[in-house]
C-alpha positions in Angstrom: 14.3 -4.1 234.4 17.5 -5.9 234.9 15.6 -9.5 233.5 15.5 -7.5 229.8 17.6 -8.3 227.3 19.0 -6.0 224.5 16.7 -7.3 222.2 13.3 -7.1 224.5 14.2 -3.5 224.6 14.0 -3.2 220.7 10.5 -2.7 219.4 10.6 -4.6 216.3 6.6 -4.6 215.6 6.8 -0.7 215.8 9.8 -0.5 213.5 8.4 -2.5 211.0 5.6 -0.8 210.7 6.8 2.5 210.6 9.1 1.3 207.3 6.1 0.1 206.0 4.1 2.8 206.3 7.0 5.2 204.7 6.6 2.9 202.0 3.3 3.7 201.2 3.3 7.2 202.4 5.9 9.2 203.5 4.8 12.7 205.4 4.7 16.0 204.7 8.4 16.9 206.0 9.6 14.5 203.0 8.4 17.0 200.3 12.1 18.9 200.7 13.6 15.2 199.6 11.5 14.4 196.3 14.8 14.4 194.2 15.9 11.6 196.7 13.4 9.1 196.9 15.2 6.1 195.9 17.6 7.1 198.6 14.7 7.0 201.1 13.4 3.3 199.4 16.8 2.2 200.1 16.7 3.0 204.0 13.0 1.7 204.5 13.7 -1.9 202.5 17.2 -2.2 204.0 16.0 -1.6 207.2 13.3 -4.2 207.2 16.0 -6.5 205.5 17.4 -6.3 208.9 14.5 -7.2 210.8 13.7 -10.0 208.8 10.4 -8.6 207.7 10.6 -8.6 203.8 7.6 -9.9 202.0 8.3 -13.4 201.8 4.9 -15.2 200.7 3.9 -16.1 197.3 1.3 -13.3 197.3 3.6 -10.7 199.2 6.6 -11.5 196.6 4.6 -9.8 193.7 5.1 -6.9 196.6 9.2 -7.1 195.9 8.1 -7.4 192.2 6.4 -3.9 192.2 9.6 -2.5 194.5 11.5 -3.4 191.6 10.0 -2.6 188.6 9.4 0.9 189.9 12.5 1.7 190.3 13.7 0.3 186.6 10.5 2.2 185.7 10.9 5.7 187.1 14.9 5.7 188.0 17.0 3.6 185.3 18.1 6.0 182.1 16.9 5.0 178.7 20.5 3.4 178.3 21.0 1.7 181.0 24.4 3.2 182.3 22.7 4.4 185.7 20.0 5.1 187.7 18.5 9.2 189.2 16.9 9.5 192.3 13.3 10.5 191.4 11.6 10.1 188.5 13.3 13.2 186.1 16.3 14.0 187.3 19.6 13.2 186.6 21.4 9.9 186.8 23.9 10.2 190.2 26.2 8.0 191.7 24.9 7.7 195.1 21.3 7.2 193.4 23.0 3.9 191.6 24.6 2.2 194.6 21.2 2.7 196.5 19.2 0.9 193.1 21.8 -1.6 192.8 21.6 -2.6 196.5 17.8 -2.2 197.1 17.2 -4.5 194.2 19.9 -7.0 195.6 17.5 -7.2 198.4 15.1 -7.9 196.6 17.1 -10.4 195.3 16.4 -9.2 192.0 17.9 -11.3 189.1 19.7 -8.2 187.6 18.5 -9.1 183.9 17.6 -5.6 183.3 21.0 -4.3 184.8 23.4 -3.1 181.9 27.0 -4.1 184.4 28.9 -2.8 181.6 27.7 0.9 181.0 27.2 1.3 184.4 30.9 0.6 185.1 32.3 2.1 182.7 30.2 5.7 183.4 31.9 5.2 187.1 35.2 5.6 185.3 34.0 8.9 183.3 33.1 10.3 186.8 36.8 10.1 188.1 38.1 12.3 188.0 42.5 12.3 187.7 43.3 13.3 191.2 41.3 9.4 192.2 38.3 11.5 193.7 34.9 11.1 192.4 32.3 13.9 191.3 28.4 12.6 191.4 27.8 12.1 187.7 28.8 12.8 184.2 27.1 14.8 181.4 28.9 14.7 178.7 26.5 17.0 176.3 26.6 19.8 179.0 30.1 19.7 180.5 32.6 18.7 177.6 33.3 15.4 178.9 33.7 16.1 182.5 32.6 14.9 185.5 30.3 17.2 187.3 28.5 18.1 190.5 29.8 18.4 193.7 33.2 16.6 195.2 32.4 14.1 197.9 34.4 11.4 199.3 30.7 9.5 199.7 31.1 9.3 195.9 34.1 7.1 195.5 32.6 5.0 198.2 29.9 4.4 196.1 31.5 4.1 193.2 33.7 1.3 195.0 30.6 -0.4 196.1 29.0 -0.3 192.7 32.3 -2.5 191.2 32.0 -4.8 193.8 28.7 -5.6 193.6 28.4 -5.2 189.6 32.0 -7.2 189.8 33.9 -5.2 188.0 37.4 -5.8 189.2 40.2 -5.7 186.6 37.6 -5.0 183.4 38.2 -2.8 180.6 35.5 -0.5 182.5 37.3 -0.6 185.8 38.6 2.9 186.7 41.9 3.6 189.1 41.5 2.2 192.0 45.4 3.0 192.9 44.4 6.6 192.5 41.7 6.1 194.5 42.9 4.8 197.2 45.7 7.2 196.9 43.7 10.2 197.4 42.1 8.7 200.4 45.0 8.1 202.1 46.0 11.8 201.3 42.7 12.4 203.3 43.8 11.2 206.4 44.5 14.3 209.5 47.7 14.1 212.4 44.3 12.8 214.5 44.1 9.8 212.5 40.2 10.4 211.2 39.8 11.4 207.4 37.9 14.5 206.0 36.4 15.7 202.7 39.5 16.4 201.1 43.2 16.8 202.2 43.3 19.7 205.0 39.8 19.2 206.0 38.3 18.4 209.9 38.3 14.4 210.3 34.8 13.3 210.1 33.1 10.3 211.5 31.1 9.7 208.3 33.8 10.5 205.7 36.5 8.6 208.2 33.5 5.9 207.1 33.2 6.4 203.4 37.5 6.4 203.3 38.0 3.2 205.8 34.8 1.2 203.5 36.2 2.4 199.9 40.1 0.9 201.1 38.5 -2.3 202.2 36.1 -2.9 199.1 39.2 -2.0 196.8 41.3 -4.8 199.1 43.9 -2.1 199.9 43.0 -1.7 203.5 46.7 -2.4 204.3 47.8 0.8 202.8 47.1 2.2 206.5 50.3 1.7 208.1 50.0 0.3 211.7 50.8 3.9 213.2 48.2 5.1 210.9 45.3 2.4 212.2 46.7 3.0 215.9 46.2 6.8 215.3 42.4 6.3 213.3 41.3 3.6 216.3 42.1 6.3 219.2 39.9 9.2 217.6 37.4 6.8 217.2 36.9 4.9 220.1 37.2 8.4 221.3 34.0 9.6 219.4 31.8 8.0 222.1 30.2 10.6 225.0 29.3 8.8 228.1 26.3 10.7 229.8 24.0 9.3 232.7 20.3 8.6 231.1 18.5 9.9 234.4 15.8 12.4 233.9 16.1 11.6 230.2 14.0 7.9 230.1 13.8 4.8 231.0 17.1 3.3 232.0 18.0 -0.3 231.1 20.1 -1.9 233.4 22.7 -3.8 231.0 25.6 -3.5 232.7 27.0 -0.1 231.6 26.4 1.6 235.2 23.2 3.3 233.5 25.2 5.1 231.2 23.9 5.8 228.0 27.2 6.9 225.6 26.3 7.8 222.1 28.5 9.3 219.0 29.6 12.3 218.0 31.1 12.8 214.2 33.2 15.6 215.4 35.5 16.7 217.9 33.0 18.7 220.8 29.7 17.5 219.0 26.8 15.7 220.8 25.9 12.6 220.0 24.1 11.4 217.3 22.2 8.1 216.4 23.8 7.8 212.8 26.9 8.2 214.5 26.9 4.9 216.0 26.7 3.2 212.5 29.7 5.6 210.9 32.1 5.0 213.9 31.2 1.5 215.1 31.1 0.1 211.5 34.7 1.5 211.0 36.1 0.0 214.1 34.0 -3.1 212.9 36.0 -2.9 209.4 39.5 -2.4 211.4 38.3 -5.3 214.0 38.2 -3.1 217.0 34.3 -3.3 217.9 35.0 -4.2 221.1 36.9 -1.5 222.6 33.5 0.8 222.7 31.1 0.1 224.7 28.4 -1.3 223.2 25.5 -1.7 226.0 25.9 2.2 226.6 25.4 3.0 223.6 22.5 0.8 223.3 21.5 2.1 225.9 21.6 5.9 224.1 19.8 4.0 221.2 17.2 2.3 222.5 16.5 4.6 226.3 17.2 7.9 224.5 16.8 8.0 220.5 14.2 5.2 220.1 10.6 6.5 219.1 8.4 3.6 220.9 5.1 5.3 219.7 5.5 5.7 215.9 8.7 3.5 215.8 11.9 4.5 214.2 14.5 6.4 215.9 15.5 10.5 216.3 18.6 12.1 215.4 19.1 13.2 219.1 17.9 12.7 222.4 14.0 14.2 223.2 10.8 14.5 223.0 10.5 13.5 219.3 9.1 16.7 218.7 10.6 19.1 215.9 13.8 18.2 214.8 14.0 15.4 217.0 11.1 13.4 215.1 12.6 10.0 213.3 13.1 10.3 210.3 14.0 7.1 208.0 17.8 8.1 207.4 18.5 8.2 211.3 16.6 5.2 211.7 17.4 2.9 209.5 21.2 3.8 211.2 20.1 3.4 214.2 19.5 -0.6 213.5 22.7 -0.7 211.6 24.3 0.3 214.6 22.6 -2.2 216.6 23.4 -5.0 213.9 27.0 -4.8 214.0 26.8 -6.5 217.8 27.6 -10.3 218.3 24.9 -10.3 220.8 21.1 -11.0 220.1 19.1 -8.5 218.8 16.8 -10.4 216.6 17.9 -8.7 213.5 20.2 -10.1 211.0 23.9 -9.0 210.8 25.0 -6.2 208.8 28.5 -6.4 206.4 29.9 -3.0 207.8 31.7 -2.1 204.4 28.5 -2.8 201.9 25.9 -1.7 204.1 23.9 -4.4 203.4 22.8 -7.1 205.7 25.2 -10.3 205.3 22.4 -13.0 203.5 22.6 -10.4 200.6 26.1 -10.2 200.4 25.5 -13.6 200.0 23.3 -13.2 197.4 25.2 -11.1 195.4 28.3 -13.5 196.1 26.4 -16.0 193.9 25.5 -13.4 191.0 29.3 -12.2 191.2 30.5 -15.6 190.7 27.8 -15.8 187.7 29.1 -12.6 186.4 33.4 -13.0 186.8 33.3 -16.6 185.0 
């Protein structure tokens, strides 16, 4: 198959029918996840953001429209200062980055956004060590943030004042803090775990390196520090020969197909190569990995040719193997972050969001900071 390309190899008519159809229906398995369903929105419009397969017609824009006004229908709170994952639960932080950026895909006009409530009930949930706790409940908990800790959280929260532009406002929480606690984060292997002391992580090492470069302090890393963080995560990738797995693509990586592991003697997983290529992305080391093997893991090994969508490992796609939206949508991020061609658009590795609606919400920051 050497005449293929990377992006022949890519079943983009599967894919985007298998968002589509989670759209409308998502299976049985997904009853476990009916607190998170904006969560899941987010991955399946995201993802066909990438593939260039929103509805872009007259009649398939009142499509976008319905997207929309479900969410401010069933997720928003009565005030305005945030959004809850499924129709009567709580408002959450993570639930709020993944309204504010599905509607940006949307390109929603944010009219019915209140910026203001929503930043400044980020601030309550900081808590005064810089870490973030997922909401705040102020009847229940005498003021305090609550739920669980999560270095997620403060990425989120530091994606939510970008893209509500809420640098330097009377909202705006401590971002010094922040970025303090990260860096407190950081292990003698150079990857970053939950909380000082913990195991470095390949999605927390994520959530840290995104946070510093949304803040603009991504030169707190010292150059030792970078050196340290680039080495454990160039050395995240597992080269293994794809024989007697599938069908290898000959792409010039020998047939190897080299995945990601988030931990130190894990196997390989497909959202790992998102978490750890973004991050070399964000420190401008993409290129040491090697990126054709671990297309090659993606799109021989993890890719679901049948129903579309990818696994979480390598298999039959039966059981736990099966796609499911979160690894999927991850596994096209992944493949994004390339220079080559992969028909899909090109993903900003910090916001998670494809670069047109960076764009987009460029335009709407520069609205909102005059």
């Amino acid at each position: 198959m050497s005449e293929q390309t990377l992006a022949d190899t890519l079943d983009r008519s599967t894919h985007i029918a298998y968002y589509r159809r989670h759209l409308r229906l998502l299976p049985q398995p997904y009853t476990s996840t009916d607190l998170s369903r904006l969560t899941l929105i987010f991955f399946c419009v995201s993802a066909l953001d990438l593939l260039q397969a929103l509805p872009v017609g007259t009649d398939e824009l009142s499509q976008t429209r319905e997207w929309a006004n479900w969410i401010y229908l069933h997720c928003m709170l009565d005030d305005s200062s945030g959004f809850r994952g499924s129709p009567g639960t709580d408002s959450h932080i993570a639930s709020t980055y993944f309204a504010i950026a599905t509607l940006a895909i949307l390109r929603d006009d944010f009219k019915r956004v209140n910026r203001g409530r929503i930043l400044g009930w980020l601030k309550q949930c900081q808590r005064v060590s810089g870490d973030f706790k997922g909401s705040f409940a102020p009847l229940l908990l005498s003021n305090k943030p609550h739920g669980e800790l999560d270095l997620r959280f403060g990425y989120c929260a530091s994606a939510l004042r970008w893209m509500l532009a809420g640098e330097g406002g009377s909202d705006d929480y401590d971002t010094g803090a922040c970025a303090d606690f990260i860096m407190r984060c950081i292990n003698y292997d150079g990857g970053i775990g939950q909380e000082p002391g913990t195991e470095s992580h390949g999605g927390l090492t994520y959530c840290g390196l995104s946070t510093l470069m949304l803040l603009n302090r991504i030169d707190n890393l010292t150059l030792e520090q970078k050196r340290r963080l680039t080495r454990w995560l160039v050395s995240r990738q597992i080269k293994g020969s794809t024989e007697d797995q599938t069908e290898v693509f000959d792409l010039g990586s020998s047939g190897l197909a080299a995945g990601f592991n988030g931990r130190v003697n894990k196997d390989p997983d497909t959202c790992y190569s998102f978490w750890i290529g973004a991050s070399l992305s964000i420190l401008g080391d993409f290129s040491l990995i090697d990126f054709n093997a671990n297309a090659n893991f993606l799109l021989a090994c993890t890719q679901n040719r049948r129903f579309g969508g990818f696994g979480k490992l390598p298999g039959d796609f039966a059981d736990a193997d099966t796609p499911d939206v979160m690894h999927s949508y991850l596994g096209l991020a992944a493949l994004s972050l390339s220079s080559q061609e992969m028909h899909l658009r090109h993903l900003d590795p910090a916001l998670c969001l494809t670069t047109e609606t960076k764009s987009y919400l460029g335009t709407l920051r520069g609205k909102w900071m005059v």
